[in-house]
Every structure is written in structure tokens, then in C-alpha cells.
GUBAMI-626800 format. One line per field, with one value per residue (C-alpha): residue in three letters; chain; x, y, z. Coordinates in steps of 0.1 Angstrom, whole numbers. Each point is the difference from the previous one (the first is absolute). Example, Ala and Ser with C-alpha at 12.3 -4.5 7.8 and 13.67 -1.06 7.14 Angstrom:
! GUBAMI-626800
res [ala_ser]
chain [A_A]
c1 [123_14]
c2 [-45_34]
c3 [78_-7]
***
This chain:
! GUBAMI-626800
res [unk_unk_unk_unk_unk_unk_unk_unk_unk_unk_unk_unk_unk_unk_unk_unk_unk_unk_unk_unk_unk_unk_unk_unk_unk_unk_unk_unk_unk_unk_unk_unk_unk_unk_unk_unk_unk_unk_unk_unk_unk_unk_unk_unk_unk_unk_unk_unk_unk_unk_unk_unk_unk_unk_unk_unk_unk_unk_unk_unk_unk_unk_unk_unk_unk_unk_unk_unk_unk_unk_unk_unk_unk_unk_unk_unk_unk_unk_unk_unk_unk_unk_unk_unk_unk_unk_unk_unk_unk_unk_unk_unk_unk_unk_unk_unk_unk_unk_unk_unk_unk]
chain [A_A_A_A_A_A_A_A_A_A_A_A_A_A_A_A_A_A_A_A_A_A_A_A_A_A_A_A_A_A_A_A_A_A_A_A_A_A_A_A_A_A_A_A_A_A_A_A_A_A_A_A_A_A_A_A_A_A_A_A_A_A_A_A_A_A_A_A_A_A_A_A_A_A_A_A_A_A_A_A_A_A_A_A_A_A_A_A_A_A_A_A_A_A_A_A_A_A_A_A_A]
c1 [0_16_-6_-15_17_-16_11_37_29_41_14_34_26_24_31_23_-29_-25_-30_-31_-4_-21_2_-14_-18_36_22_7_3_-20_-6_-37_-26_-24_23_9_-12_-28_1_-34_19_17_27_6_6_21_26_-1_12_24_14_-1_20_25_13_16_22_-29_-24_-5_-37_-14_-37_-36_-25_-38_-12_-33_-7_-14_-9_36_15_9_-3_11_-21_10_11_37_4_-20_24_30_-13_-1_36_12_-25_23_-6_-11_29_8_-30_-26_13_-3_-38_9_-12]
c2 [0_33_31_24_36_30_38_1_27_-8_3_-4_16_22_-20_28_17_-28_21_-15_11_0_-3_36_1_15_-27_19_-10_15_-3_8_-28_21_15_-36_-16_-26_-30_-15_-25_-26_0_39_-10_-24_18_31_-28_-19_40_7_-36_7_32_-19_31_21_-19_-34_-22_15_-18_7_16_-1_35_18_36_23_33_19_-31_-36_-17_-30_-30_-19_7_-9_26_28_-4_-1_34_14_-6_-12_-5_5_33_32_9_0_-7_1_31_15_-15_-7_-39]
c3 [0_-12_19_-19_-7_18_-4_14_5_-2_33_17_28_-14_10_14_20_6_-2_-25_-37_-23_-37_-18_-33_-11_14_28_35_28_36_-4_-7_-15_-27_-13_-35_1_-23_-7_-28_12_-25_0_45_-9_-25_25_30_-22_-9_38_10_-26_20_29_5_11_14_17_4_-29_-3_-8_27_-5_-5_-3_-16_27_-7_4_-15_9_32_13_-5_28_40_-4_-29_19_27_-24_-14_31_14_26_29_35_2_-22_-22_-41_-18_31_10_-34_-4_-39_1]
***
């Protein structure tokens, strides 16, 4: 039984900083969930993550995330990825602090 594709985004860490990215309609990387590019094709997600695992120089755990359009944008699908938006959960600092999820 195959799973079947649902609406995804790229994302990895940024290897020298760790923080999460996210892969931009421009190729870009960015720290911001809602600015990254959905894939709704399954082949079109999968190039974008073979492009992303082939830069082992920048980035490391490069995978697909569920996503869902919200109205500024895409939001995580799934718990784990809302709390990977958000940063790191300790204490307010970096991307809590800045209220940018």
C-alpha cells in the first residue's frame, strides 16, 4: 500500500547554523514557514528534495513536510512541523521571540 502524496514544502537545517529552512519559490532558503514553495505534484517535490539533498555543504536532513495554504501562506500540516517552525521551545528566543512562524 503506497501512501498517497499530499501538498508538501522542502525543509532542512542549515548545517553551520542549525536553524530550519525552507525551500522559496526562488530556490532560496528561509527561516520562515510561510514564505516557503508548496508542491502539490509529486514529481515537481521530489526534484526540489533531490536538489535540496544534493547541497550537503549547506544543509543536512533535507526531506518533505506536509503543508497546508493558510491565508498569509503555508502552514504546517502536522504537530512536529509546527513546532519546528517555531524554534526552539526552552524558552522564548530566535524565532519565538520574533513571532515570524
Amino acid at each position: 500500500m503506497s501512501i498517497r502524496f499530499s501538498p508538501s514544502v522542502v525543509t532542512a537545517n542549515d548545517l553551520f547554523e542549525g536553524d530550519v529552512v525552507y525551500l522559496t519559490a526562488s530556490g532560496a532558503w528561509s527561516r520562515i514557514h510561510r514564505q516557503a514553495q508548496v508542491f502539490t505534484e509529486e514529481a515537481q517535490a521530489q526534484a526540489a528534495l533531490t536538489q535540496a539533498q544534493a547541497q550537503p555543504e549547506r544543509l543536512v536532513g533535507a526531506y518533505l513536510a506536509p503543508a497546508r495554504l493558510g491565508p498569509d501562506g503555508p502552514e504546517p500540516a502536522h504537530f512536529r512541523e509546527a513546532f519546528r517552525a517555531r524554534g526552539p521551545s526552552n524558552y522564548p528566543h530566535g524565532k519565538q521571540a520574533d513571532r515570524m512562524c
